[in-house]
N, C-alpha and C positions, 0 to 999 in steps of 0.2 A: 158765224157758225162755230159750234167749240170742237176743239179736236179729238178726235177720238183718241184712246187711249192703247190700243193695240191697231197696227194698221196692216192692212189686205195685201198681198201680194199673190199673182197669179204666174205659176212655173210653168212652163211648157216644156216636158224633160219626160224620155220616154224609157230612161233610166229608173225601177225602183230605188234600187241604193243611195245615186246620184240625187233623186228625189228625198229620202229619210238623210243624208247628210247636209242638202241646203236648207230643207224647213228645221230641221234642227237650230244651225246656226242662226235662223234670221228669228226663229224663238226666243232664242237668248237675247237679241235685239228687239222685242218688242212686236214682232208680228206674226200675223195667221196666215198661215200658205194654202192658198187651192192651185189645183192639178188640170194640168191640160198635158195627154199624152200627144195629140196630133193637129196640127193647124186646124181640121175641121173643127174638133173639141176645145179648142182654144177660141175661135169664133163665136162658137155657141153660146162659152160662158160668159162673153161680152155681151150678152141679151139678159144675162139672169140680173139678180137682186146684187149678190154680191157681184158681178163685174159691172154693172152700176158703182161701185165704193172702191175702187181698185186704187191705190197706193201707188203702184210700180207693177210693172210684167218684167218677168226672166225667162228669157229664150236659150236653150241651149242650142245652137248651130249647126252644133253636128244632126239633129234629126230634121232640121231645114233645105240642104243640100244650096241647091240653084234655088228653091223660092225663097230664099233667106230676104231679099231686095222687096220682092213682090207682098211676101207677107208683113213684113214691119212696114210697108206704105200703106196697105190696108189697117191693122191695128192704126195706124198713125193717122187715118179719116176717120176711124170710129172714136178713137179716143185720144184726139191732139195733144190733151194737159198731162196727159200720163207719164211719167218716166219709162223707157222701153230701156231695159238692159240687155246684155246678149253677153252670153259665156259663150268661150273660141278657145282652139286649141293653140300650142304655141306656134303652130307651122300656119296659123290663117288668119295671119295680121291682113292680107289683103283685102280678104273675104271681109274681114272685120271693119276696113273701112269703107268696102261698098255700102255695108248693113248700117254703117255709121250717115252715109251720104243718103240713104233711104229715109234717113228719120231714127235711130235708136239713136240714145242717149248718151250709152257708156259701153265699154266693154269690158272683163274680166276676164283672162287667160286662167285655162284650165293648167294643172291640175289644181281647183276653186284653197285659194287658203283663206280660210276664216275671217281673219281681218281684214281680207278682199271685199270679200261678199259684205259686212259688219259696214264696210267703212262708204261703200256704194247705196244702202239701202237706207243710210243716215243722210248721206248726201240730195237722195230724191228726195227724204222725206223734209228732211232742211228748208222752211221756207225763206228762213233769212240767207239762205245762201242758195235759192235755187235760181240762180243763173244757167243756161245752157250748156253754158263753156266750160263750166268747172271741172270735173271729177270726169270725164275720161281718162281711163288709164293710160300709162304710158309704159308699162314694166320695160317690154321692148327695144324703148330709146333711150332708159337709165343705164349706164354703164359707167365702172367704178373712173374714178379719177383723181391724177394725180395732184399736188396742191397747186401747181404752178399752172393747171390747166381748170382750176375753178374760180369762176366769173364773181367777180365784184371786185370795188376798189373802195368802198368804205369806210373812215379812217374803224370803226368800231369792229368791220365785219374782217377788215386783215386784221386787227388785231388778236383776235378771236385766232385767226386763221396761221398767224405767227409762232400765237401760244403754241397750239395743236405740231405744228411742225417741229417745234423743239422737244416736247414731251414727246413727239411719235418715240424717239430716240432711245428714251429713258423704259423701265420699267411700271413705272408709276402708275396704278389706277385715272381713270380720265373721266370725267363727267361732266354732259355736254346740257344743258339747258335750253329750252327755246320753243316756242310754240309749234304748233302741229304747222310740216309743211315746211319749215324754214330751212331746211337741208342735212340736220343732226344726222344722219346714214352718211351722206357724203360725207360731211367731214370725216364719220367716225371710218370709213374705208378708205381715206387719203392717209389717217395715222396709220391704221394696218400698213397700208405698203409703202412709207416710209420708214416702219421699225423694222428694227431686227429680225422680229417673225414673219417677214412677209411672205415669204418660203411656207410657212409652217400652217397648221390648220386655222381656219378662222371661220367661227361660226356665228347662227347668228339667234335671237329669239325674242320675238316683238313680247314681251310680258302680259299685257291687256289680252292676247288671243288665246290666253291656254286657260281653260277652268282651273282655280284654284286647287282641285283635286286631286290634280296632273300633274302641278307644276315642279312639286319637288322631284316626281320621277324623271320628268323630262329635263330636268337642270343637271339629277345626281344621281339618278337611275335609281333602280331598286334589284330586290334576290326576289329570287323565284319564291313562291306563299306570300311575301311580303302583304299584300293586300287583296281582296277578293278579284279574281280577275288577272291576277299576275301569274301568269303560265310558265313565264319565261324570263330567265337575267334580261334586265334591259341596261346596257350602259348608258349611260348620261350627256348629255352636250358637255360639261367639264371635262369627263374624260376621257369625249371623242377629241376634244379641243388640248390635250393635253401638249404641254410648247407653243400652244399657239395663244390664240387672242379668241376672247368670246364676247361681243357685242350684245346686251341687255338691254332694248327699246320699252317703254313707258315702264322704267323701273319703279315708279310710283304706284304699281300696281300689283306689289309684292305683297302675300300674306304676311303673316305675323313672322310663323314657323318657320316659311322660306327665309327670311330677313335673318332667321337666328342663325342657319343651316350657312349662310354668306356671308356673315362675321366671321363664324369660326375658317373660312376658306380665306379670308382676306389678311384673317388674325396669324393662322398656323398653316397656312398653304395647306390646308385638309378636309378632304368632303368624305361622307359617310354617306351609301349609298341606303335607300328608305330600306327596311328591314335587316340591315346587313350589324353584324356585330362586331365588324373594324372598320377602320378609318383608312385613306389612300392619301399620299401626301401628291401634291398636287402642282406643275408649275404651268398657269395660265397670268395671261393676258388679262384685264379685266375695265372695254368702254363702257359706259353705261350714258343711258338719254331720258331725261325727262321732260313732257311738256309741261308740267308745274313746278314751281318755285318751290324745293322739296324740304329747302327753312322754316315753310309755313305749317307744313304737315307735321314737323316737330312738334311745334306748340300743342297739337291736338292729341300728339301719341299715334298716328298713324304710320308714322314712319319712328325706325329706330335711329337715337341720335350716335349710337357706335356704331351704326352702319354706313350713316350719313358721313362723318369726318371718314371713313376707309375709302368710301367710291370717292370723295370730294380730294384728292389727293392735290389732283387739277382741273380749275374747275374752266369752261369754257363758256361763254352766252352767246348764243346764235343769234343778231339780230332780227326784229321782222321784217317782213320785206316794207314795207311803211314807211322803215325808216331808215331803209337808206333807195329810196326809192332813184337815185340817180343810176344805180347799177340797170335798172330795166332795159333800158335800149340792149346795152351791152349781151342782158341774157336773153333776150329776145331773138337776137339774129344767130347767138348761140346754140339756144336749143331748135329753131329753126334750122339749120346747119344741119343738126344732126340729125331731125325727122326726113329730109331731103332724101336719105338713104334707106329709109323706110319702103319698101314693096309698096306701090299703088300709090304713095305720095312725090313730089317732085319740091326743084329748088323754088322758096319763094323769096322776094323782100317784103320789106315793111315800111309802109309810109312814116314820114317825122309826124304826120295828125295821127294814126294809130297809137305811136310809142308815146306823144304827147299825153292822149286819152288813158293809155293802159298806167302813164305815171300818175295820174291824177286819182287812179282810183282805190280804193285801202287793201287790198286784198287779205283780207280774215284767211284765207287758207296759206297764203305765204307763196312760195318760189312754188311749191307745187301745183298750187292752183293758178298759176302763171302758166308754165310747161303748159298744165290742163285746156286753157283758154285756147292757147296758141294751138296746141293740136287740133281740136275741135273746129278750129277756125282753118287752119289748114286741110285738115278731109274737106272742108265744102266749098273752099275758095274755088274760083274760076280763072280768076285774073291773075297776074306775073307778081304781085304785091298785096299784102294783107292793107286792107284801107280802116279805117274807123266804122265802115259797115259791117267788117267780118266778125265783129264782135257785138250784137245788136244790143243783148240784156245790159253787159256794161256802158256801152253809149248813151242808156236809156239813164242809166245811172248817177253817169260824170257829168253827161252832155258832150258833142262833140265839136272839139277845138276848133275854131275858124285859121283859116290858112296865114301863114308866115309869121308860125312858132317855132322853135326850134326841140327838136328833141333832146339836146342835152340842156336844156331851159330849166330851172329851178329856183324857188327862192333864193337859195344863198350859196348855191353851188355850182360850178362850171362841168365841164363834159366827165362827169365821175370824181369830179377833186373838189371836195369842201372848202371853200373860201376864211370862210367866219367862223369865228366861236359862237355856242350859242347867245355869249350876251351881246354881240353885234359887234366885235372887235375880229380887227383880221387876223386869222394865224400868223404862224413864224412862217419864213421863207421856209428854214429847214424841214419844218414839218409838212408843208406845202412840195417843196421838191422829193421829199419821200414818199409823200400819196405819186406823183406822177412816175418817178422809178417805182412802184408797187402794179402802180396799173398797166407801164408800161410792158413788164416780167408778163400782168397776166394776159395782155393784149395778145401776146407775140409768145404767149404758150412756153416760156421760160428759154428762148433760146438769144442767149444772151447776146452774140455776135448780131443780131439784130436788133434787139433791143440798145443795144452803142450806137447803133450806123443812125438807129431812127431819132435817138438824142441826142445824137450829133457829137458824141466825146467816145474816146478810147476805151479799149473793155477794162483796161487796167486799170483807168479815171473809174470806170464803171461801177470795178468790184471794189475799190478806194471807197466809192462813194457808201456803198453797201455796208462797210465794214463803220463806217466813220457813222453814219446815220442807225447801226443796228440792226438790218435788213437781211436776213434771209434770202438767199436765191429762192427760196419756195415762197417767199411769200410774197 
């Protein structure tokens, strides 16, 4: 069957405004929105033509009340294959996983931001990636972290994470690389609150979610007449973030004009707001993330190559999760840990056949669609421990491990510490005893008096051995 070319989606939202700003957004995404203001009317439309061809449903919660459970069950017998999303406010994460345990798919915390919604309705419509598990949100359970308290022992993924620690320090522009998913926020919010500014305003603006028509206002503000529509001075993210740091997500998604407006601010510390006929000298921070290799866009002229050397000052690459696939136990009982405290969920473990299975499998969306799986699996688990059932779609995938595997099991590497070089020779000891001081720092959450007792030498051996090997307490 060939795919359609714009896809259906059916609102249940008894909001007009709330209505013209989600079909908007999912416009710009490719689809056509019909309207159900009230569970009857929503019922209904599942009889016509078009909800016959439905894409995805969006429920907003708030006009569900108590039948929030009862209605996504029903939708959920008439239309199994559908994706059900459900928008929730931030006070109804509970509500959010009964509706979750009912049968919706995903959920969205209000107040809706764009690349929320954007990134949700690509997800349903994904069929290389429509696993069950994936893309519920977690906004909730992300909370910033510090470096000593972010999971992996990779020799590639601390190195990365090394870098990031020593530049937090410095001034220097920072530009992080790495595919959707792999953690580039985290990182870029452990350098925040290890620099200097951490005190100071830190802002943030994913690039891909603003119309290009926007975007210089919203970066560098504009004067009042400046453009049809501008009533009023708006200041800019630069010089709300003024002293601080301003985080730039898929900067690869910079117009032409914006790219020139950000030389000159990286050139002369100076942004000129849109319509305005001076210029403000300017002292910001400046991370920046892309999910493409932004060397390649040179070649095309899509990107400018003097804006490119100014963000690339330090450059970072986030590994995939793929490939350091021995960190997964680790972030599994992790972000586990931390849903535990979540309203309406409780503590679980996880079987070595589970973590076995979830190492085995590529995961195209990275750490976050990890987090994702785990969630998902966690609202509908029953039992004391996530087994290799709570994940059906991926099972169906890998296949599921027969018993007495081990979970830190690997080709060539032991419980998070790489063994071998890639051409089959063993590393150095030193290099080998620095991954297990590196893992051990992140085990034990950087608290170093413990970290000695559990290696069995003195702290003073300890921080010797840090300094001798080049190691960072943070890292």
């Amino acid at each position: 069957m060939q795919e359609r070319d714009t896809r259906l989606l059916l609102l249940m939202d008894d909001e007009p405004a709330q209505c013209r700003l989600v079909s908007a957004i999912a416009s710009r995404a490719g689809w056509r929105t019909i309207f159900a203001r009230d569970v009857e009317s929503a019922i209904d439309l599942l009889g016509t033509q078009d909800g016959m061809m439905l894409d995805a449903i969006l429920i907003d919660q708030c006009g569900l009340g108590a039948e929030s459970a009862s209605f996504i069950s029903e939708v959920k017998d008439r239309r199994p294959a559908v994706p059900l999303l459900l928008m929730t406010s931030i006070g109804s994460t509970e509500d959010a996983i009964g509706a979750m345990r009912a049968g919706a798919w995903n959920y969205i915390l209000k107040p809706v931001a764009p690349e929320r919604i954007i990134a949700a309705l690509r997800m349903a419509a994904d069929k290389s990636m429509a696993l069950g598990e994936l893309y519920p949100l977690t906004e909730k359970i992300s909370q910033p972290l510090a470096f000593e308290e972010i999971i992996g022992s990779a020799p590639a993924f601390r190195t990365a994470l090394a870098i990031a620690a020593k530049a937090a320090r410095s001034r220097a522009p920072i530009f992080i690389e790495g595919e959707h998913g792999v953690g580039k926020e985290v990182v870029a919010d452990a350098i925040q609150a290890a620099s200097p500014r951490a005190k100071l305003p830190y802002l943030k603006v994913n690039c891909g979610a603003i119309p290009d028509t926007l975007l210089n206002s919203v970066l560098f503000g504009h004067e009042r007449g400046a453009f049809a529509g501008a009533f009023d001075r708006h200041i800019g993210i630069f010089q709300q973030a003024e002293g601080g740091t301003v985080f730039l997500d898929e900067v690869d998604k910079l117009p032409c004009d914006t790219q020139v407006r950000l030389v000159r601010l990286l050139t002369h510390g100076e942004i000129a707001p849109v319509g305005a006929s001076h210029s403000f000298r300017m002292d910001v921070r400046l991370i920046s993330a892309s999910n493409y290799n932004l060397s390649d866009r040179l070649e095309t002229g899509e990107f400018r190559e003097d804006l490119y050397y100014r963000l690339n000052v330090v450059q970072l690459t986030i590994p995939p999760l793929r490939e350091r696939s021995s960190d997964i136990p680790a972030l599994a009982r992790h972000f586990l840990g931390r849903m535990a405290s979540q309203p309406g969920l409780r503590s679980l473990g996880i079987t070595d056949e589970a973590l076995i299975m979830l190492r085995g499998y590529d995961w195209p969306g990275n750490v976050r669609q990890l987090q994702s799986a785990l969630f998902r699996a966690a609202v509908l688990c029953d039992r004391d421990a996530l087994t290799p059932e709570a994940f059906p779609q991926i099972s169906q995938t890998v296949g599921v491990p027969r018993n007495g595997g081990s979970a830190g099991a690997g080709s060539n590497d032991g419980i998070g510490v790489t063994l071998y070089e890639h051409d089959g020779n063993m590393r150095s000891l030193e290099e080998i005893e620095a991954d297990v001081i590196r893992l051990a720092i992140g085990h034990y959450s950087g608290r170093m008096t413990e970290v000695a007792r559990r290696l069995g030498i003195g702290r003073s051996t300890l921080y010797r051995k840090l300094a001798d090997l080049g190691i960072s307490d943070a890292a």
